[in-house]
C-alpha positions in Angstrom: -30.3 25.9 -7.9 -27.0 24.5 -6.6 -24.4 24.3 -9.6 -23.7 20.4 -10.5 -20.9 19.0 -9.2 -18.4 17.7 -12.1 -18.2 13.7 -12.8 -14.0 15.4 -12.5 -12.4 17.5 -10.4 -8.9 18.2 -11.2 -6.4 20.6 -9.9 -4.8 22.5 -11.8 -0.4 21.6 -11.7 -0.3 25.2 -10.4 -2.3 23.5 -7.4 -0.3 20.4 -7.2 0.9 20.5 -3.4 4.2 21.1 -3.1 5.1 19.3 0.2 4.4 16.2 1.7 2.7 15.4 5.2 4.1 13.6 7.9 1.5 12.1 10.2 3.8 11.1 13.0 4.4 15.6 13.4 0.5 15.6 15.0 0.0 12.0 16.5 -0.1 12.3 20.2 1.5 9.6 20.8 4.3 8.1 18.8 4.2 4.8 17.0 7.1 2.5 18.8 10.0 2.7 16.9 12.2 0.0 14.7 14.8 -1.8 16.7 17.7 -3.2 16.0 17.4 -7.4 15.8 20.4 -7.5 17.2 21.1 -5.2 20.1 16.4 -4.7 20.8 17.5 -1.2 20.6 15.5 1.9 18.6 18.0 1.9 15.3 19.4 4.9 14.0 20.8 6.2 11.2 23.8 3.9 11.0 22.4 0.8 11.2 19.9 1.6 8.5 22.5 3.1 6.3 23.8 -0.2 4.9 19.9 -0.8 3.1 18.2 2.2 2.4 19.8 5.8 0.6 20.7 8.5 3.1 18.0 10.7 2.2 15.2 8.3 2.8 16.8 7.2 6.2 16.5 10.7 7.7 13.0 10.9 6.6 12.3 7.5 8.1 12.9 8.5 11.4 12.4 12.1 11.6 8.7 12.3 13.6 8.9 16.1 14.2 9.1 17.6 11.0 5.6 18.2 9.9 5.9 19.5 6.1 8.5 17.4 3.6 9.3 20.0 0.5 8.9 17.8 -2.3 12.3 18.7 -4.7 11.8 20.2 -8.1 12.8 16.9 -10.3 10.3 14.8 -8.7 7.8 17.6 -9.0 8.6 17.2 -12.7 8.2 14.0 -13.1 4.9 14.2 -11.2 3.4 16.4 -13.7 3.6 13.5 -16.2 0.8 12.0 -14.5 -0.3 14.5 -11.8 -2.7 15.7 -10.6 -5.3 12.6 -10.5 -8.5 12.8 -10.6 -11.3 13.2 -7.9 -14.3 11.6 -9.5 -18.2 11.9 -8.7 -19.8 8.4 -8.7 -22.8 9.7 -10.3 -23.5 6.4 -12.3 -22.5 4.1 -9.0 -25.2 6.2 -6.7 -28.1 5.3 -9.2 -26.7 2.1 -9.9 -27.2 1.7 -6.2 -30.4 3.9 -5.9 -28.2 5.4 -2.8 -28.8 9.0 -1.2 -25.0 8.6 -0.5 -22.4 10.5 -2.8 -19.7 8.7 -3.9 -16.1 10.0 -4.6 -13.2 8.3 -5.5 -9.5 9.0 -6.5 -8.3 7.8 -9.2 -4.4 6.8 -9.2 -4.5 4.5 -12.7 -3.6 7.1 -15.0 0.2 6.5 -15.3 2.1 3.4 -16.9 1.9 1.4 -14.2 -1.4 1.8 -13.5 -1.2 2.8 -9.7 -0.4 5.2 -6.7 2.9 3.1 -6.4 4.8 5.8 -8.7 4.6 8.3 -6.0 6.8 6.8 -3.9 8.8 5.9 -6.6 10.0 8.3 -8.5 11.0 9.6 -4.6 12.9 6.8 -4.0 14.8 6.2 -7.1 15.4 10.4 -7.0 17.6 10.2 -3.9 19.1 7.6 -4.9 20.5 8.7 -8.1 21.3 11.8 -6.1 23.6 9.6 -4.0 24.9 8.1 -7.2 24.0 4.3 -5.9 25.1 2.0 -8.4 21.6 0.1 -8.4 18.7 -1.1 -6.6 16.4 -3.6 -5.4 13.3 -4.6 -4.3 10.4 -7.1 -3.8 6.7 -7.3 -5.5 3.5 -8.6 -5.2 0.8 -8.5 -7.4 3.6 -6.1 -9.8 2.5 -2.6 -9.4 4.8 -1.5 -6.7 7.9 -3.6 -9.2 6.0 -1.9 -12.5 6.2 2.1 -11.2 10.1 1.0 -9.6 11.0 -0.2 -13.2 9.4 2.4 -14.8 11.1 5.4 -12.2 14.9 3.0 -12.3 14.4 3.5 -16.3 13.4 7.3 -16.3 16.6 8.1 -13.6 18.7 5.3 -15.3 19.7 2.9 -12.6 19.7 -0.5 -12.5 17.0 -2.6 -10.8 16.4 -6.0 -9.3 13.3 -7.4 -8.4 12.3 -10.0 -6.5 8.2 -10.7 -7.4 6.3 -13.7 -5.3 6.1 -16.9 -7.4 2.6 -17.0 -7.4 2.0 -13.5 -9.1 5.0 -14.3 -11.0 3.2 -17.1 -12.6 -0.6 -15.1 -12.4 0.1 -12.2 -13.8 3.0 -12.3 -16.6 2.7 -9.7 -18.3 3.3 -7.6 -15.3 6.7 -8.9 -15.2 6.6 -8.1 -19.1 6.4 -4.6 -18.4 8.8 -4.5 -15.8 11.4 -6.3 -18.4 10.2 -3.4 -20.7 11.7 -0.8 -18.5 14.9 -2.9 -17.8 14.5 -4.5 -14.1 15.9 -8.1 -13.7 12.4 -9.9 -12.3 13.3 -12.8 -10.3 10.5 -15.2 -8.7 11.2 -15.3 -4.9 11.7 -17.5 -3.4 15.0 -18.0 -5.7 18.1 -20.1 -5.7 19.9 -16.6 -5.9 19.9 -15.9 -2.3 20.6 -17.6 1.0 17.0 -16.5 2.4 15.7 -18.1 -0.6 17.1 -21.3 -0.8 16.4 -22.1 3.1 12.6 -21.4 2.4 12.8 -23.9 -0.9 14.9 -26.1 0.9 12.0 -26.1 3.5 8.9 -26.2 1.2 10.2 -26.4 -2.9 6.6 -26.2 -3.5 5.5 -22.5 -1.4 3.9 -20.1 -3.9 6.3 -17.4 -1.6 5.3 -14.2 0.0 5.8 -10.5 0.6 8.0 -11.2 3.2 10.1 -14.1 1.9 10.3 -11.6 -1.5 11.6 -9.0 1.1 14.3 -10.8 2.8 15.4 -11.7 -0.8 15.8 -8.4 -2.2 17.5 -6.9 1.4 20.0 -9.7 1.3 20.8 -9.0 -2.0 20.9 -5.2 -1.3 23.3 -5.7 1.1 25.9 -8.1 -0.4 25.7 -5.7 -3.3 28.6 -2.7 -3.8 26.7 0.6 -4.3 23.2 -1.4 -4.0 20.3 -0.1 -1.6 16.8 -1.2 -1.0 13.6 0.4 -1.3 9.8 -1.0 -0.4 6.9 0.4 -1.9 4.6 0.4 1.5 4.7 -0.5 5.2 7.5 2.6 6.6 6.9 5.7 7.2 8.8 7.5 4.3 6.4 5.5 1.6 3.8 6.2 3.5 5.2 10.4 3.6 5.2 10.1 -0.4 1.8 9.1 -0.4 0.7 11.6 1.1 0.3 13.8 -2.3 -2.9 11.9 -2.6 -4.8 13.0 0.3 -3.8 16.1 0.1 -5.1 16.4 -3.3 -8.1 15.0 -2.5 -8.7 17.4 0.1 -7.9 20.4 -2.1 -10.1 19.1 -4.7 -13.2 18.8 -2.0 -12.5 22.0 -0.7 -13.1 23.2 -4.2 -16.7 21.6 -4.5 -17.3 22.4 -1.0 -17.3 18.9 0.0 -16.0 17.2 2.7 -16.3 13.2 3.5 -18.4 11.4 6.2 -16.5 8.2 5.9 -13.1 7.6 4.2 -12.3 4.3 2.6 -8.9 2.3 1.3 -7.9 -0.8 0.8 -5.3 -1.9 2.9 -2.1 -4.3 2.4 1.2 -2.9 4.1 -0.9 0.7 3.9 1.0 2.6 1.5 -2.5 4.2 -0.4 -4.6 4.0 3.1 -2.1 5.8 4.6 -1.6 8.4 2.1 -5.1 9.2 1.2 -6.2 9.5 4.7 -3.4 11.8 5.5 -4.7 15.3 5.7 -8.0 13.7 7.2 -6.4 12.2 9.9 -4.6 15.5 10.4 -7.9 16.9 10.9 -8.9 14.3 13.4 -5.8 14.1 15.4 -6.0 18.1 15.2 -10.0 18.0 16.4 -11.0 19.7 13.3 -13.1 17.1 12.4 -14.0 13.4 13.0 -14.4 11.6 9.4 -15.0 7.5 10.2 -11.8 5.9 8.2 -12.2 2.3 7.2 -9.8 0.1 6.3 -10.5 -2.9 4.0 -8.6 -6.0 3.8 -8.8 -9.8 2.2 -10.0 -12.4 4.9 -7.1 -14.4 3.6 -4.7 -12.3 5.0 -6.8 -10.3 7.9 -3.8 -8.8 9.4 -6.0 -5.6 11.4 -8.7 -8.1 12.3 -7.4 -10.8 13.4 -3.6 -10.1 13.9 -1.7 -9.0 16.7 -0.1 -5.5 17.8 3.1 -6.9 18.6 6.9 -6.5 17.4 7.5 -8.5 14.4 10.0 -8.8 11.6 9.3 -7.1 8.4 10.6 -10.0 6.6 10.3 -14.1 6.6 14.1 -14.0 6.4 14.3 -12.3 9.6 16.8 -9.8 8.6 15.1 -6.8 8.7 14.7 -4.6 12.0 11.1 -5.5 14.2 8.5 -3.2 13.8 5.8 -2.9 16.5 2.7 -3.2 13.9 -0.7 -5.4 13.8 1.2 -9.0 12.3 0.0 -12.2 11.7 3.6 -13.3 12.1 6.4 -13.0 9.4 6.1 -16.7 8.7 2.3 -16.6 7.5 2.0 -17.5 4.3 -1.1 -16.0 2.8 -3.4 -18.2 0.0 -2.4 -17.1 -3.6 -5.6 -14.8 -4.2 -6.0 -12.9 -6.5 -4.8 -9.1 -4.8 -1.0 -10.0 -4.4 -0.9 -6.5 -3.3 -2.9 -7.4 -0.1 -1.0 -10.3 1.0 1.8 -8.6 3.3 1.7 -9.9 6.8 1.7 -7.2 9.1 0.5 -3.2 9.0 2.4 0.1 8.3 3.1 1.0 12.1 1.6 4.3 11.4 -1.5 3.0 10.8 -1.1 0.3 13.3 -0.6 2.8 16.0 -3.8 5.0 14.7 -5.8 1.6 14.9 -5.1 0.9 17.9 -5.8 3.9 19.6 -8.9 4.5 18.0 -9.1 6.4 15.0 -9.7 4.3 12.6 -11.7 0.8 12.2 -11.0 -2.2 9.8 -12.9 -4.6 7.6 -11.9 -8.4 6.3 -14.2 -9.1 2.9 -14.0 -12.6 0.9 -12.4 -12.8 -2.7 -15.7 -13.4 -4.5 -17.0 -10.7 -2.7 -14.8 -8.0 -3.9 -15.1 -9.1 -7.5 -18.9 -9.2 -7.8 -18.8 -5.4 -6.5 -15.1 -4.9 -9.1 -17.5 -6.4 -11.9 -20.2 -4.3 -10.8 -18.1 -0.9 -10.5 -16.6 -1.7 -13.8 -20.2 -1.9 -15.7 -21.1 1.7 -14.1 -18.1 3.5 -13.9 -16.0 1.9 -16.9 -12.9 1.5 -15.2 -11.7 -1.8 -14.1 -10.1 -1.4 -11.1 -7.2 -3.5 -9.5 -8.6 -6.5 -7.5 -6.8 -4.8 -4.1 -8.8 -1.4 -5.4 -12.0 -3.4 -5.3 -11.5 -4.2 -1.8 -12.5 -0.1 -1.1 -15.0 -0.7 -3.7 -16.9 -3.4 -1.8 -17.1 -1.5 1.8 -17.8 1.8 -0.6 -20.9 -0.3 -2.1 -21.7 -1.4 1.0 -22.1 2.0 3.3 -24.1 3.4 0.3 -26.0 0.8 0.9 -26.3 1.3 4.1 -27.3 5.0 3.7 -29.8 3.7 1.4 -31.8 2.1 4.3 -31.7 4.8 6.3 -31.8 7.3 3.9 -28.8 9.3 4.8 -27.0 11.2 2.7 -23.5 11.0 3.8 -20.6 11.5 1.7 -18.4 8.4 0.9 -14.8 9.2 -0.3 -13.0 5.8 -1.3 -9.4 5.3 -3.0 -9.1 4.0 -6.6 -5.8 2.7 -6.8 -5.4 1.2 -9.6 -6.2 -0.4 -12.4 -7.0 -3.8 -13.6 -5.4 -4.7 -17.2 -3.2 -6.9 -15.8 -5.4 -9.2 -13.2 -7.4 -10.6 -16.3 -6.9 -13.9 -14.5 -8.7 -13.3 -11.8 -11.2 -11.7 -13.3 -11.7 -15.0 -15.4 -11.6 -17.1 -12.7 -14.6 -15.3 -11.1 -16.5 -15.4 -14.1 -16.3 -19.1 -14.8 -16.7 -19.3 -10.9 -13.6 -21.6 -10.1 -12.5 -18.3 -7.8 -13.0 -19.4 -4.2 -12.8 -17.9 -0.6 -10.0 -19.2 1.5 -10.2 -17.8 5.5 -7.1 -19.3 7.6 -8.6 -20.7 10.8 -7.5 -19.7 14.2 -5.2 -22.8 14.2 -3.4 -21.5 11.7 -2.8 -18.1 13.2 -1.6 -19.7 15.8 0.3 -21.3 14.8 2.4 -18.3 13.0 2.0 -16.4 16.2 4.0 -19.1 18.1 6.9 -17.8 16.2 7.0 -14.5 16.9 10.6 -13.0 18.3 11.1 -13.5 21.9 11.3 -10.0 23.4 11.8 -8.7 27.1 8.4 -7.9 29.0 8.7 -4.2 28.5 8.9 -4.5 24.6 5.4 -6.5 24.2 
């Protein structure tokens, strides 16, 4: 009789990889790179110098080296919270009465209760190496703001953050927590920057936006002596950090002799898709194997589904160098639902690249949706996840369903990013069912796409 597979699989910290994987070493062909607003030139090193810590701009644009060492200190202060856990489903499959097997990876056990630390703790490591005199950044629904705060306190810098208005005033005691560690939280947009005041000036009432948030915290990084920036998705060095997921995850299968059919994330600017798909992706690229990878995202904001693979700015602002990625146009302005971490307007351009050429597919699910499969995960499995976590969840329920029907019994491998303390709000407001779906139309994406940059032929 075949030996039970554990409800956890844990590594041991002995077993804790020790590098990070860059994707772009094994993609056959290169995601296009950042250019310069300015000049529509690839940037280098020195114009990104000004904004982000040396360190992190050589690992930004490096695309050959295939293996990152990860340094000792953040190894360290990994093992506060690492590994995370691979967990059997059990409960979920006979919730669902599913021949499917379920695993997911957990990434809530840590204060701020998500992946976002990984990439932190990085981050806020190299630049206390460079001996920066403080930082900055920009927030959505708080966890990405939360693990900063929480990595600025352990390494004792300084930190600003700039956190959309609308899950400045949803989720409060996000921002509490952040205060907690010492950042300076400021709603965005804000009277404290240019950027800022032209979009109130504009529309006093906007509820804000990743990118508005981001063009905030850059400007402020860079009028700053001895400030830098750091983003907690969307480039390629966050989505490097992330990486230590995936390639736990893939250790921990290899243990139990597993290995997943379909992979599944929820997916914003792609910081947790891209990090748990890594070493999967490797494989595929590689032809070692061919898992499907799905990547789930709010209607609201259906930037793979319905967006264009175009160059865009990062930011609303317009400051920030163009990145070829799937967009909706850095003046969208997403409805204030409930995953703030979902609302960014355009796709890592990793990801974007892998899209588009095929190796992996994309989903757009309805708010209600995701919380009747968040409320039903959280019955079974007795964690509440993140709403942007339920987003996996609900194209996770839904293939097992699938393999119900057909009675397959494929193996279904899904990223838990977080959890869902903090998003009581929304959680209400689906129980008393005053939550409701909001799709922009294909007038409204036009009209965002009329704005994008005007570029030469060749760069389209």
């Amino acid at each position: 009789m075949a030996k039970k597979v554990p409800y956890r699989i844990y590594l041991s910290e002995e077993e804790m990889p020790k590098v990070w994987y860059n994707i772009r070493a094994d993609m056959k062909e290169q995601p296009a790179p950042l250019l310069n607003p300015a000049t529509l030139k690839p940037v280098t090193a020195e114009d990104l110098a000004p904004v982000f810590c040396d360190e992190l701009v050589q690992q930004e644009l490096d695309s050959t080296t295939q293996y990152f060492e990860i340094p000792g200190e953040i190894l360290e202060f990994y093992r506060m919270y690492r590994p995370s856990p691979l967990i059997r489903g059990y409960n979920l499959e006979k919730a669902l009465g599913t021949p499917a097997k379920i695993y997911y990876k957990f990434e809530g056990n840590n204060t701020s209760g998500s992946h976002k630390l990984n990439s932190a703790a990085a981050q806020v490591y190299y630049a206390k190496k460079q001996g920066l005199a403080g930082l900055t950044t920009e927030t959505g629904a708080g966890q990405w703001g939360t693990a900063l705060a929480e990595a600025c306190s352990f390494f004792k810098i300084p930190l600003t953050v700039y956190m959309v208005k609308c899950s400045y005033e949803q989720k409060p005691f996000r921002r509490s927590v952040m205060q907690t560690f010492g950042a300076e939280v400021i709603p965005s947009p804000s009277n404290t920057t240019k950027t800022g005041r032209a979009i109130l000036e504009k529309d006093p009432d906007t509820g804000g936006s990743l990118g508005c948030a981001i063009s905030e915290a850059v400007e402020k990084a860079v009028t700053t002596e001895g400030y830098r920036y750091v983003l907690g998705s969307v480039l390629n060095q966050v989505l490097l950090h992330q990486s230590i997921i995936g390639l736990e995850t893939k250790k921990a299968m290899e243990m139990i002799d597993e290995y997943p059919d379909i992979i599944i994330g929820c997916a914003g600017g792609g910081s947790n898709l891209g990090g748990l798909i890594a070493p999967f992706v490797q494989d595929k690229l590689l032809g070692k194997a061919s898992p499907r990878i799905v990547a789930v995202e709010p209607a609201s904001c259906p930037t793979l589904t319905r967006g264009r693979y175009a160059y865009d700015f990062c930011d609303t602002g317009k400051i920030t160098p163009l990145a070829k990625m799937y967009t909706l146009g850095s003046q969208f302005v997403p409805s204030p639902n409930h995953a703030g971490g979902l609302r960014y307007h355009g796709m890592a351009p990793i990801l974007s690249k892998l899209y588009h050429d095929g190796y992996m597919e994309a989903v757009a699910v309805e708010q209600t949706k995701v919380f009747e499969a968040a409320v039903f995960f959280a019955k079974h499995e007795t964690i509440l996840p993140a709403p942007e976590s339920a987003h996996a969840i609900r194209a996770a329920i839904d293939e097992a369903l699938k393999c119900k029907e057909s009675g397959e019994a494929k193996t279904i491998l899904f990223g838990l990013t977080g959890t869902g303390y903090f998003d009581m709000t929304a959680y209400e407001a689906y129980l008393n069912k005053s939550m409701t779906d909001y799709i922009p139309t294909d007038e409204d994406l036009e009209k965002s796409f009329a704005q994008f940059p005007e570029l030469p032929p060749e760069l389209g």
